[in-house]
C-alpha positions in Angstrom: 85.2 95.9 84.4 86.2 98.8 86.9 86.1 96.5 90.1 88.6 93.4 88.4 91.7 93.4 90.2 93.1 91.6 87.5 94.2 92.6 83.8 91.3 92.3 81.0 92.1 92.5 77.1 90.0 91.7 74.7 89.5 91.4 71.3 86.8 90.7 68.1 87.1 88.3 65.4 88.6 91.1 63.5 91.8 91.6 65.7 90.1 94.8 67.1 89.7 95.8 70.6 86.6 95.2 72.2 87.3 95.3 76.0 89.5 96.8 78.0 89.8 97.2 81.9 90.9 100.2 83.9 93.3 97.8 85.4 94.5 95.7 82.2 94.8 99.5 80.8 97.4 100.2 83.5 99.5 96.9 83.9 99.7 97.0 79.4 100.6 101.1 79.7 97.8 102.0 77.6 94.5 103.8 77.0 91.3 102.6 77.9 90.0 105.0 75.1 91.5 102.9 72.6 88.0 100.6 71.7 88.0 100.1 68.2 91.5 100.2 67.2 93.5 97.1 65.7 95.2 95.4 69.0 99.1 95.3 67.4 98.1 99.0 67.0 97.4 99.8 70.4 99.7 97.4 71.7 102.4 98.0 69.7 104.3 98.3 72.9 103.7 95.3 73.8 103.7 93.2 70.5 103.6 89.9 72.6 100.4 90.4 74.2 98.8 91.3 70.9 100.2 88.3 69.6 99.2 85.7 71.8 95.8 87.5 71.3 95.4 87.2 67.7 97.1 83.2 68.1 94.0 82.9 70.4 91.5 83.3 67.0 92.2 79.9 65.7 89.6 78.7 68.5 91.9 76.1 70.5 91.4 76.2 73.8 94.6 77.3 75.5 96.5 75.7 79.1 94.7 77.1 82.6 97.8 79.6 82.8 101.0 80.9 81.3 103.7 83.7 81.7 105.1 85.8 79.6 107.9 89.0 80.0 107.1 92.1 78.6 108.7 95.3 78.2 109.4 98.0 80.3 107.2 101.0 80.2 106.9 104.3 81.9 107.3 104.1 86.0 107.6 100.4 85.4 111.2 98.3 84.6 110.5 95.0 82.1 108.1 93.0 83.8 106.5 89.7 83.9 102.7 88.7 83.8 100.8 85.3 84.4 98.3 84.8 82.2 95.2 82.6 80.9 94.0 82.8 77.3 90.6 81.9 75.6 88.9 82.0 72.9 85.5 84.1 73.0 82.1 82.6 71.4 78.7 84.2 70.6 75.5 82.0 71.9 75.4 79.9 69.0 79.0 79.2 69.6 80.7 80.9 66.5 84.2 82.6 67.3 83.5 85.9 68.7 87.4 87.4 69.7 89.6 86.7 72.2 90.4 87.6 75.6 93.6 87.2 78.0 92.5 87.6 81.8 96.1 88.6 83.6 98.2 89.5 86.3 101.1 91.7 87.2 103.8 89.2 89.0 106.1 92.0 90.2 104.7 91.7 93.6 104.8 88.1 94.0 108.6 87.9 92.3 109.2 90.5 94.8 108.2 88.4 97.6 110.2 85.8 96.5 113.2 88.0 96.5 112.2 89.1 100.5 112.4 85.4 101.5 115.4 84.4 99.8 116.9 87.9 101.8 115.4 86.1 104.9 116.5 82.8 104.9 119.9 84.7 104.1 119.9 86.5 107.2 118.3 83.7 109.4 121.5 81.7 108.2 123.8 84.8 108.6 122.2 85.7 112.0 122.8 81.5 113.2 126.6 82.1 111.9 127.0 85.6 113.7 125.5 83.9 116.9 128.1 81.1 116.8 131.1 83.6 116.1 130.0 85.5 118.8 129.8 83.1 121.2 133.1 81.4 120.0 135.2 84.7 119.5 133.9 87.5 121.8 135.3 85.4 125.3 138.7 84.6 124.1 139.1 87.9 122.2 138.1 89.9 125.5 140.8 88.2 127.2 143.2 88.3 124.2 142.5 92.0 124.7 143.0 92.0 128.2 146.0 90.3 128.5 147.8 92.4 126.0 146.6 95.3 127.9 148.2 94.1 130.9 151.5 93.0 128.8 151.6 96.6 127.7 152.1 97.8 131.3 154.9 95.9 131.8 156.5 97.1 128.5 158.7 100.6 128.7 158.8 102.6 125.4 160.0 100.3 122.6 159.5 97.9 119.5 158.1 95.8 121.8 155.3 98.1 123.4 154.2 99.1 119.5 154.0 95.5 119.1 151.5 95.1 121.9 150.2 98.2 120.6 149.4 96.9 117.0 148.0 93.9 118.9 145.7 95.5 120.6 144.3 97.3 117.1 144.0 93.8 115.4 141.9 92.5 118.0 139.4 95.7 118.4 139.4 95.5 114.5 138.1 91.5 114.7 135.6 92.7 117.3 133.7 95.0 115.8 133.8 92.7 112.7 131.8 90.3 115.0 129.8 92.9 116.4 129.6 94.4 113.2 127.9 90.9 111.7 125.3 90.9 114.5 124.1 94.1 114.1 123.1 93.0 110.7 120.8 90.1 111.5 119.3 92.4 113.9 115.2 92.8 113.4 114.7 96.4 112.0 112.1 98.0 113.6 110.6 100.3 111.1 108.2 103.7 112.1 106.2 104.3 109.5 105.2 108.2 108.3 104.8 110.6 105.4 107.2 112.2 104.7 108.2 114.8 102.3 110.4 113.4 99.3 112.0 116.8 98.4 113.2 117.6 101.6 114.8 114.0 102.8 116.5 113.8 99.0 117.8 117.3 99.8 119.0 116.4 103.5 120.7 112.8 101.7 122.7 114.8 99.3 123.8 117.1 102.1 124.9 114.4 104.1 126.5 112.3 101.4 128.6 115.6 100.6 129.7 115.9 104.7 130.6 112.2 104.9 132.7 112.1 101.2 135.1 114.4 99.6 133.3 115.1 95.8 134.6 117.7 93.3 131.2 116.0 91.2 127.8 116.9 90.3 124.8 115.9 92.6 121.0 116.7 92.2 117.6 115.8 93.2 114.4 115.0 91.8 110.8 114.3 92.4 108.7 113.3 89.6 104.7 114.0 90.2 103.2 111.3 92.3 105.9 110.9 94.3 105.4 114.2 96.1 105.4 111.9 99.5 106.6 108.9 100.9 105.7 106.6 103.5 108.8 105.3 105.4 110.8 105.7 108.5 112.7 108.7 107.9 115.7 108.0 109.9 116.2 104.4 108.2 115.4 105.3 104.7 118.0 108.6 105.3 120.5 106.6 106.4 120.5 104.1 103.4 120.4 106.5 100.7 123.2 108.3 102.0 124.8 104.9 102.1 124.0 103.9 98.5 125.4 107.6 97.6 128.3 107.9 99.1 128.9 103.7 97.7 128.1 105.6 94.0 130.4 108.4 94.9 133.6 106.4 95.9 132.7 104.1 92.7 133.5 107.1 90.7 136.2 108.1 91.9 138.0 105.3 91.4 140.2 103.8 88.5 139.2 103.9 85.2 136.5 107.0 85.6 136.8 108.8 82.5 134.0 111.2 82.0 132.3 113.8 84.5 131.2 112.7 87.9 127.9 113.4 88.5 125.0 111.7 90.9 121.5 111.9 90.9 118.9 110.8 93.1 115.3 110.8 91.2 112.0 109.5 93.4 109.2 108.8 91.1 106.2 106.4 91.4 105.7 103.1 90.8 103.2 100.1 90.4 101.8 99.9 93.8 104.5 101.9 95.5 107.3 104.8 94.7 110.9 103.7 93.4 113.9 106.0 94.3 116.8 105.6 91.9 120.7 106.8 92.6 122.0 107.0 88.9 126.1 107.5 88.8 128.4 108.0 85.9 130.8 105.9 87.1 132.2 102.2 85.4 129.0 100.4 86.0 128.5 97.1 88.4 129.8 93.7 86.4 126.9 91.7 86.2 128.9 88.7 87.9 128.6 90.2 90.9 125.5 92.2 91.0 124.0 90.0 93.7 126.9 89.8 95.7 127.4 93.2 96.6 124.3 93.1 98.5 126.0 90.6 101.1 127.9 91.9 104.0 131.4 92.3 104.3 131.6 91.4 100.2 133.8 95.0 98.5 135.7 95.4 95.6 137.6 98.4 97.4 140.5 97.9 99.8 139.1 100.2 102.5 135.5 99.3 101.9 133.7 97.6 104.7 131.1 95.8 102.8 128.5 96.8 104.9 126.6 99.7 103.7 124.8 98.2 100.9 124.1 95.1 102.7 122.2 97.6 105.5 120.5 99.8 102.9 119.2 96.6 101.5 118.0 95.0 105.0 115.9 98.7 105.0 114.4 97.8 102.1 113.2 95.1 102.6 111.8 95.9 106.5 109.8 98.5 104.5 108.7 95.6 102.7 110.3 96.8 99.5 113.9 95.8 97.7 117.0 97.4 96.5 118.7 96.0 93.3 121.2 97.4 90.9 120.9 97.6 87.1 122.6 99.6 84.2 122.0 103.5 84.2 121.1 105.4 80.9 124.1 106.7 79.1 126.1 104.3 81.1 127.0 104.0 85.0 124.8 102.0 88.2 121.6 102.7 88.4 120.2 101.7 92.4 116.6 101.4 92.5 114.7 101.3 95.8 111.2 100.2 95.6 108.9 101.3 98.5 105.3 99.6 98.6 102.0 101.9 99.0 101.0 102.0 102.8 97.7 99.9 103.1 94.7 102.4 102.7 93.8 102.6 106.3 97.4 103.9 106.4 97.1 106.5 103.3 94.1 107.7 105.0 96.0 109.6 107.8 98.4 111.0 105.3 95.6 112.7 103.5 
């Protein structure tokens, strides 16, 4: 029961239950201590589970495998699990309980997410090549000749013509320059770091690059004492997600105090960092499209920093998605894997 690596619930004829494993125990949020007790007790929680548990004592045999959503739980948002279900017999064959073998899908789900990210920015990065190669010549020379024109041009309408020329060009270049930076590899290095002091160092940072008359604080729940991530990419996308929750709050429409905090806690199989605002929330409409570059709801946005703090997520092999905040606001969650034991082992 210790060494599964998947979920184990079981119980008797009488609805009670009758085995539980240390990993079942942790994907359900409950304790293995709880032998004995009537399942919709103990899983009161999770009322599906004990349901499809006590379905399973009519003795049918069930399909090889199933899913099923359940609810969200300490450390852990709403969640789905694959499943198989059977009926348990005694040696003469009479009805014994029931068990459900399962497993977490977050992970997998996850993965998903990653390769729909990278076929985005394998398409992206095919597009940027193809702007670059069609725009950067002709723009260089657009820019040159204008430079050129501007010599020739005494003080005037004219020469602030050239001049404004000039800036619309350099704006369109760095937008191209801008879009292949993005589908750029990200080379990630790796290291523990400590949680306390690289929230601390984002929220100083966030304050230098943004004017805010708000509230900001920090927290690190137990667990999540230390992370494992390159410090200089994972700095540089929180500061990006906070300042992106900063100017969301001060914009139209804010009605109640700013405030911002940043909360690292652990997770299943990793650490989640949240940024929780008080601003007017993200429509659900576009919840997936502010992840894509260039894409802002703000005149003088650039639509870039999410779509980078996003591309850091997922080179740490983790994600960054936006949901509702308690009491009301964004809520952006950054999930960050466990390094592989070998790696945990030098952070010890």
């Amino acid at each position: 029961m210790a060494s599964l690596r998947t979920g184990l619930v079981g119980i008797d004829a009488a609805g009670r239950l009758a085995a539980l494993s240390d990993e079942g125990a942790r994907i359900l949020g409950c304790a293995p201590a709880s032998i004995g007790r009537p399942c919709d007790e103990v899983l009161a929680h999770q009322p599906e589970v004990a349901r499809l548990l006590v379905s399973a004592l009519d003795g049918r045999e069930r399909a090889g495998r199933a899913e099923t959503r359940l609810h969200e739980t300490a450390g852990h948002d709403a969640f789905t699990i694959g499943y198989t279900l059977l009926p348990v017999r005694d040696d003469e064959g009479a009805l014994a309980g029931a068990a459900m073998l399962f497993r977490d899908l977050t992970p997998y789900e996850r993965r998903d997410e990653q390769d729909r990210l990278h076929d985005r920015l394998a398409a992206l990065g095919q597009m940027a090549a193809g702007l670059a190669h069609e725009l950067r010549n002709p723009l260089a020379s657009v820019e040159v000749l204008a430079g050129l024109l501007k010599r020739r041009l005494v003080d005037g309408e004219d020469r602030e013509l050239v001049e404004e020329l000039l800036e619309e060009v350099r704006t369109v270049a760095s937008a191209v320059s801008a879009s292949l930076a993005f589908v750029r590899p990200v080379a990630v290095s790796a290291e523990w770091i400590e949680t306390a002091a690289l929230l601390a160092d984002v929220e100083e940072r966030a304050r230098r690059r943004t004017a805010f008359a708000g509230t900001l604080g920090v927290e690190v729940e137990a667990g999540a004492e230390r992370l494992f991530a390159d410090p200089t990419l994972l700095r540089r996308a929180l500061v990006d997600v906070s300042i992106n929750a900063i100017e969301a709050m001060d914009g139209p429409g804010q009605d109640r105090a700013s405030e911002l905090l940043l909360r690292a806690g652990p997770a299943v199989d990793g650490f989640r960092i949240d940024v929780d605002d008080t601003g007017p929330g993200v429509p659900e409409e576009i919840r997936e499209r502010i992840f894509h570059p260039f894409f802002t709801t703000r005149p003088e946005g650039t639509g870039v920093g999410l779509a980078e703090a996003q591309k850091v997520a997922a080179a740490h092999a983790g994600s960054l998605a936006v949901q509702d905040a308690p009491g009301g606001g964004a809520r952006f969650r950054m999930y960050l894997p466990a390094p592989e034991a070998d790696a945990g082992a030098g952070g010890t």
